[in-house]
C-alpha positions in Angstrom: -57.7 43.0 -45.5 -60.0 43.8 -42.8 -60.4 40.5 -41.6 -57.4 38.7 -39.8 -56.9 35.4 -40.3 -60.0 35.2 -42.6 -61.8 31.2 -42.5 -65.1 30.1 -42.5 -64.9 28.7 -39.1 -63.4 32.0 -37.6 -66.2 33.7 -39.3 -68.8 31.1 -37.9 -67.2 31.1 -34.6 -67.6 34.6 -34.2 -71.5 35.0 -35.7 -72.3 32.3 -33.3 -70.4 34.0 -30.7 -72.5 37.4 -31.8 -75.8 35.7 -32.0 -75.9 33.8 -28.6 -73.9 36.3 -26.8 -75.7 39.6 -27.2 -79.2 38.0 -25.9 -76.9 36.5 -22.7 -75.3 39.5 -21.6 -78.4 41.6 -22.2 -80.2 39.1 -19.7 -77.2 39.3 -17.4 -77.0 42.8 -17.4 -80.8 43.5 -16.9 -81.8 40.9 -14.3 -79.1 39.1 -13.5 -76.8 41.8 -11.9 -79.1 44.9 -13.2 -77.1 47.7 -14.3 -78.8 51.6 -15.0 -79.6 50.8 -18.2 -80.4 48.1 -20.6 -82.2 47.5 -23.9 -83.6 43.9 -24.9 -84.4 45.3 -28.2 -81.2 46.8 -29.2 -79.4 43.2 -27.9 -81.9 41.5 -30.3 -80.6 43.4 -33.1 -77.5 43.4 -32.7 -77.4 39.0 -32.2 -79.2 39.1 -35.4 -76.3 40.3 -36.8 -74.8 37.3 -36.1 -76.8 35.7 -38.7 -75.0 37.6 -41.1 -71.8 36.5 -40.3 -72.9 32.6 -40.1 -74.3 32.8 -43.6 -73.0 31.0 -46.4 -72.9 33.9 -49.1 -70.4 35.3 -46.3 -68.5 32.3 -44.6 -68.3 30.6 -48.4 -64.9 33.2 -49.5 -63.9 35.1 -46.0 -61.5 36.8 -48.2 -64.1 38.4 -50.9 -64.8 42.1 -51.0 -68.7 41.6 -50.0 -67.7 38.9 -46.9 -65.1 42.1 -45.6 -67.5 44.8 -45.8 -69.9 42.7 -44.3 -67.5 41.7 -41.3 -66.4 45.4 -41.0 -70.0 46.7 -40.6 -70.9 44.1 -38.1 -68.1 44.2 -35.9 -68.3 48.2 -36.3 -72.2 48.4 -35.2 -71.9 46.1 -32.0 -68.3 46.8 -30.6 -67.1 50.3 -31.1 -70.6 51.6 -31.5 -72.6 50.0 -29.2 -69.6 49.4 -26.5 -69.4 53.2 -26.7 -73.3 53.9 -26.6 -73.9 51.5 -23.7 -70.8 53.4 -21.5 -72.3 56.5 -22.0 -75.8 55.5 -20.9 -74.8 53.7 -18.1 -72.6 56.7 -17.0 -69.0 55.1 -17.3 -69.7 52.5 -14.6 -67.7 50.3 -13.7 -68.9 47.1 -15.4 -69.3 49.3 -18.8 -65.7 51.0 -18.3 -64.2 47.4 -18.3 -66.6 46.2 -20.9 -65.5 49.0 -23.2 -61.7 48.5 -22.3 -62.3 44.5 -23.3 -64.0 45.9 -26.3 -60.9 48.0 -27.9 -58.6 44.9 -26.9 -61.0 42.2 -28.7 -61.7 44.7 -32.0 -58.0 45.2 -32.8 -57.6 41.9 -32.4 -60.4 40.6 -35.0 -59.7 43.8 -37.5 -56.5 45.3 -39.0 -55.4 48.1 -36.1 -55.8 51.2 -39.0 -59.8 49.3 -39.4 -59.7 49.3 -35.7 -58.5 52.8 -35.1 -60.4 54.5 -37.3 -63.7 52.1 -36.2 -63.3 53.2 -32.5 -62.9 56.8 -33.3 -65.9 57.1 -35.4 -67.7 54.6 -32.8 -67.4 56.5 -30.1 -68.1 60.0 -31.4 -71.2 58.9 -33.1 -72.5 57.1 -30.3 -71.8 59.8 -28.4 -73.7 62.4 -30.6 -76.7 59.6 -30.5 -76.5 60.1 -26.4 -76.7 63.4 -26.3 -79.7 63.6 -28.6 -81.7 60.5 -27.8 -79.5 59.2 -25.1 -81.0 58.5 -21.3 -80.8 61.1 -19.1 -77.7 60.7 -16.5 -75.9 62.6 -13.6 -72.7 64.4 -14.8 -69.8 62.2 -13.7 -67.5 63.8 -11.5 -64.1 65.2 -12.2 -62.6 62.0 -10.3 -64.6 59.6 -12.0 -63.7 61.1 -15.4 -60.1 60.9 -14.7 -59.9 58.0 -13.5 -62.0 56.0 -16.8 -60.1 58.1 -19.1 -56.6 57.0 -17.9 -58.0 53.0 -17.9 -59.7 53.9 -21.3 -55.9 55.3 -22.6 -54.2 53.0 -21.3 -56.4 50.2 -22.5 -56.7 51.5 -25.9 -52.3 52.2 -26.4 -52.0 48.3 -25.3 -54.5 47.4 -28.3 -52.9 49.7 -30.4 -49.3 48.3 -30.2 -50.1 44.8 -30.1 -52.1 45.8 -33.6 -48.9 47.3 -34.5 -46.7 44.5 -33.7 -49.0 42.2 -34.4 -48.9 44.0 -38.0 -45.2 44.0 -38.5 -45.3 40.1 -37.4 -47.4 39.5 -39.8 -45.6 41.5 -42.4 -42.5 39.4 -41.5 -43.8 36.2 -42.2 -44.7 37.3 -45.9 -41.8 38.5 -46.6 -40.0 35.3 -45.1 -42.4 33.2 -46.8 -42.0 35.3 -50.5 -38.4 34.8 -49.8 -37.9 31.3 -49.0 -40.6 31.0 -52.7 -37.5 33.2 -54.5 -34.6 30.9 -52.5 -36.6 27.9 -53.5 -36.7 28.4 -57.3 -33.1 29.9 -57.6 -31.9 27.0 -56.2 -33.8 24.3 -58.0 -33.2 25.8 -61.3 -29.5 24.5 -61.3 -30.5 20.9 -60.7 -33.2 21.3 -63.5 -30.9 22.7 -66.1 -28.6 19.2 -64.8 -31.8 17.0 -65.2 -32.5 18.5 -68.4 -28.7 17.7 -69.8 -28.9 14.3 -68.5 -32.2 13.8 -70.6 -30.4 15.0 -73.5 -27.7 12.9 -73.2 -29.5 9.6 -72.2 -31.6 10.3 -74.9 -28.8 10.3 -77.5 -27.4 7.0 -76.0 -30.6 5.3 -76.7 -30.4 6.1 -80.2 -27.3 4.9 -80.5 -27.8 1.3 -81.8 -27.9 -1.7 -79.6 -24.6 -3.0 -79.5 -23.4 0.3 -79.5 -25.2 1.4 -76.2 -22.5 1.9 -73.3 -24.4 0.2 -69.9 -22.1 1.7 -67.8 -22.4 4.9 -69.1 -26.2 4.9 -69.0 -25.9 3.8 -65.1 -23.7 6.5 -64.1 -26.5 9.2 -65.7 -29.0 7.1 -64.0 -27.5 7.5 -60.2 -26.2 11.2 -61.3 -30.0 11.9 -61.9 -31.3 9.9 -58.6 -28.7 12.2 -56.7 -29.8 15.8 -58.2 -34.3 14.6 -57.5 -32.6 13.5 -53.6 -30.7 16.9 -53.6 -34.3 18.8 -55.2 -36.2 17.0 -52.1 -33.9 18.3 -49.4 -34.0 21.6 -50.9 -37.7 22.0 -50.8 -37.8 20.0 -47.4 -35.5 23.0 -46.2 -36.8 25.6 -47.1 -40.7 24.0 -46.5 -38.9 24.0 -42.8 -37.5 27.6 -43.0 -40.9 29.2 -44.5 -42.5 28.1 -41.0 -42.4 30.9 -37.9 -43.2 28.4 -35.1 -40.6 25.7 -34.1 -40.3 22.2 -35.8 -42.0 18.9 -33.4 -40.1 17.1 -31.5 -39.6 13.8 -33.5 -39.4 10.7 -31.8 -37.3 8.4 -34.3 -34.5 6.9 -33.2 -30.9 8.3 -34.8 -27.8 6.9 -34.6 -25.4 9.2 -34.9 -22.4 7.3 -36.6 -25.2 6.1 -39.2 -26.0 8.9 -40.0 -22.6 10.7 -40.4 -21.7 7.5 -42.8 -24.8 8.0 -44.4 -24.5 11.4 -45.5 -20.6 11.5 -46.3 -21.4 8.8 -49.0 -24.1 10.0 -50.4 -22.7 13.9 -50.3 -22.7 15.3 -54.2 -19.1 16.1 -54.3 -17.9 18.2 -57.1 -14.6 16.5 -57.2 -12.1 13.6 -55.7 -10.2 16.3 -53.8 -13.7 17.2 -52.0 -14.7 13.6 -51.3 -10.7 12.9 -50.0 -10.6 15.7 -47.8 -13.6 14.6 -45.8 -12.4 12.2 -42.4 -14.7 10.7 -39.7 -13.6 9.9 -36.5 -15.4 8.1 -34.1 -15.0 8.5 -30.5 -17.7 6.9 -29.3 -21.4 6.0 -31.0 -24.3 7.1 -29.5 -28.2 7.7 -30.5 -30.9 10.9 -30.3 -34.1 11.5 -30.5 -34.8 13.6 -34.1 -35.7 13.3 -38.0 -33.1 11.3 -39.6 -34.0 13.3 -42.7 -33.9 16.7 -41.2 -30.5 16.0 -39.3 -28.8 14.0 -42.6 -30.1 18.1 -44.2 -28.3 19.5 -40.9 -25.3 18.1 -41.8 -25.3 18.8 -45.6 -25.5 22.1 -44.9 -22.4 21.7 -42.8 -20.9 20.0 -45.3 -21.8 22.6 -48.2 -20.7 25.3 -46.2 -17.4 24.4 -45.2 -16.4 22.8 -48.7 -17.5 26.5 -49.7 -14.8 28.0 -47.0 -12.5 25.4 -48.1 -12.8 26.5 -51.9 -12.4 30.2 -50.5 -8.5 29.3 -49.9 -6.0 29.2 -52.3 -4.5 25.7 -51.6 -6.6 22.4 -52.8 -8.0 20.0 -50.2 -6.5 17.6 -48.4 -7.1 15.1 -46.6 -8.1 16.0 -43.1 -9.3 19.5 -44.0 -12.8 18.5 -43.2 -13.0 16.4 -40.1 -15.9 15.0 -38.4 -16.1 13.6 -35.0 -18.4 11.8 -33.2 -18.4 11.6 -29.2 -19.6 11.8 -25.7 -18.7 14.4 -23.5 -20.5 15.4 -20.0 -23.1 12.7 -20.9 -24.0 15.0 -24.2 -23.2 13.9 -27.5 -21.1 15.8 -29.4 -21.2 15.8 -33.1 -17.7 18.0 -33.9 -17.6 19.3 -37.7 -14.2 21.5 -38.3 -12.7 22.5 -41.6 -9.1 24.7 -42.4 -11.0 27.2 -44.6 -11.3 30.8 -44.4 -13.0 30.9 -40.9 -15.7 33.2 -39.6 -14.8 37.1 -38.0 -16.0 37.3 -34.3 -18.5 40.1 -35.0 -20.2 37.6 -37.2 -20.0 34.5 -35.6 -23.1 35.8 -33.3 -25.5 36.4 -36.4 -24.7 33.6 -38.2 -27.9 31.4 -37.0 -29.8 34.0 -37.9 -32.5 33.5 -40.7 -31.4 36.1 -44.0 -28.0 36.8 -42.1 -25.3 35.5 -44.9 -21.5 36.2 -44.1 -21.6 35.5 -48.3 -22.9 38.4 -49.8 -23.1 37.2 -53.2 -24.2 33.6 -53.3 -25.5 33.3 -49.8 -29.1 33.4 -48.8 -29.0 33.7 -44.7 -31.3 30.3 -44.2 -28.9 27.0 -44.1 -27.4 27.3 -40.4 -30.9 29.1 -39.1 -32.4 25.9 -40.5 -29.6 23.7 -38.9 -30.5 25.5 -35.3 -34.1 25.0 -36.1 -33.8 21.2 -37.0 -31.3 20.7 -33.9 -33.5 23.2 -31.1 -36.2 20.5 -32.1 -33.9 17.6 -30.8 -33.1 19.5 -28.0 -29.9 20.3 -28.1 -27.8 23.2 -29.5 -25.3 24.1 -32.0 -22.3 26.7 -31.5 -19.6 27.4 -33.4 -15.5 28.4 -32.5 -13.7 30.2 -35.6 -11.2 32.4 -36.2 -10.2 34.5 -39.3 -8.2 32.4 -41.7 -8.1 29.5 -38.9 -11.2 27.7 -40.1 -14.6 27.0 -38.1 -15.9 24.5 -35.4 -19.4 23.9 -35.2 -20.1 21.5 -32.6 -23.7 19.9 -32.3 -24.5 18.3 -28.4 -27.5 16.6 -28.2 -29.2 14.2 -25.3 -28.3 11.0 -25.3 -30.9 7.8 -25.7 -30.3 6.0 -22.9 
């Protein structure tokens, strides 16, 4: 796509841009501060391309076949083009050397940098063959002169070309973060479906059961089992919303308490067994509150949760209780939100990758995003999350966070 970021207000913004500010610098450069030369007619043109950009049959789908050809001519006929014909008939002066320098930098940054590459290429030998066929007459520019412009021009044009290159590879990043978060999303969700779609089955049955036959109690405990998997389906998507975004969370202002929260999430947890929900102790040191989302930090500490339960399950020995411990404190006027399990622990080599987003010490079942969302959600509370392991020792993660005074 020729067009980056394609909208119809970047496309407006820009034919207005085009259309008022071709006229504006022609008059600056021709009475204004007068340069060699100058040509009203050719700036009248060229605005009038503007027009073209401002259009509805254009601005209407910015991603369309005709609105990128159109975009690609335009911005090819009055930057590389002209940039390059107006250099070359004022001589390589200085106000054109910098003008076609700021030229390069603003066409890679509107245009894919292969669009731009090729576009400034073909610009500037065409308007060069124009110049020396129809072109002013000019003095020869002197071997200094020439140097000098073509190390500015060089330099100028590798800048543009490798911020168009990373700017590329960013941009190539976020789809494929955004594709995979889409695959993460519907592997994970398809469990709780099939779960839903069992609990339908068997409510269903119930109900056909005749009246004094229908067990109550049964029916409730489907009913909370089926609340708990749609809270579980909103976290998941809430995460992973969360992880498909490049740019850091806001900085929420609600007010947290930590040992509510903590309390809140252990009993609402979706353990897979007794041993899981015994194992799991809370201490608390001392309370204290932050600044955050109490729905993105109670998904912090799921994840937590999850992940330690999965290192506990790694180990040959059931849980006890104790195996999972969670403290709750003040240290240094931080506080301190301590989560350590006895599971199979984390090797050193990996213990500095493990926030990062796709980085799973789990090769088979793991998808890299849970603790790069859990630094994510916790950055945006500013404060940090580490973690202390050893090999077949277990893990420490310990969250510090400012304190609401």
């Amino acid at each position: 796509m020729p067009i980056l970021h394609p909208s119809p207000w970047r496309l407006r913004a820009l034919g207005l841009f085009t259309l008022v500010g071709h006229p504006l610098f022609g008059w600056i450069w021709g009475h204004w501060l007068p340069q060699p030369y100058e040509n009203p007619g050719l700036r009248a043109v060229l605005g009038a391309l503007g027009l073209l950009l401002i259009s509805n049959s254009i601005t209407r789908d910015p991603s369309s076949k005709l609105s990128a050809r159109i975009f690609s001519l335009v911005f090819w006929i009055q930057l590389p083009l002209f940039f390059s014909w107006m250099y070359f008939c004022n001589n390589g002066n200085t106000v054109w050397l910098s003008s076609f320098c700021a030229m390069v930098l603003i066409y890679y940054h509107v245009t894919d940098w292969r669009v731009a590459t090729l576009g400034t290429l073909s610009g500037v030998f065409l308007a060069g063959a124009l110049f020396l066929w129809v072109g002013p007459a000019v003095p020869p520019m002197s071997e200094q002169q020439f140097a000098i412009n073509a190390v500015v021009i060089a330099f100028s044009w590798a800048s543009a070309l490798l911020l168009g290159l990373s700017s590329a590879n960013l941009r190539r990043d976020h789809l494929q973060h955004t594709l995979t978060t889409i695959g993460i999303m519907a592997h994970e969700l398809r469990t709780p479906l099939a779960t839903m779609s069992l609990i339908g089955d068997a409510v269903r049955n119930e109900t056909r059961q005749p009246r004094e036959a229908i067990d109550a109690q049964r029916l409730e405990q489907l009913v909370v089992r089926l609340h708990t998997l749609v809270r579980n389906m909103n976290q998941q998507i809430d995460t992973q919303i969360a992880n498909a975004r490049l740019q850091r969370l806001p900085i929420h202002k609600e007010t947290v308490v930590a040992s509510e929260l903590l309390r809140g999430v252990i009993k609402d947890y979706p353990y897979r067994n007794s041993r899981e929900r015994d194992s799991v102790v809370l201490v608390l040191r001392k309370d204290f509150s932050f600044e955050s989302s109490y729905r993105l930090f109670a998904q912090v500490i799921n994840n937590l949760l999850k992940n330690a339960f999965h290192s506990l399950a790694a180990g040959s020995a059931a849980p006890k209780t104790g195996d999972l411990r969670i403290e709750i404190g003040v240290l240094n006027g931080s506080g301190r939100i301590v989560i350590t399990d006895q599971g199979s622990g984390i090797a050193a080599e990996l213990q500095a990758r493990i926030f990062e987003p796709f980085f799973s010490t789990d090769r088979g079942t793991g998808h890299g995003l849970g603790l790069a969302f859990c630094r994510q959600v916790v950055q945006s509370a500013r404060g940090t999350i580490r973690v202390k392991s050893e090999p077949g020792r277990g893990a420490i993660f310990i969250i510090e966070l400012p304190v609401l005074r």
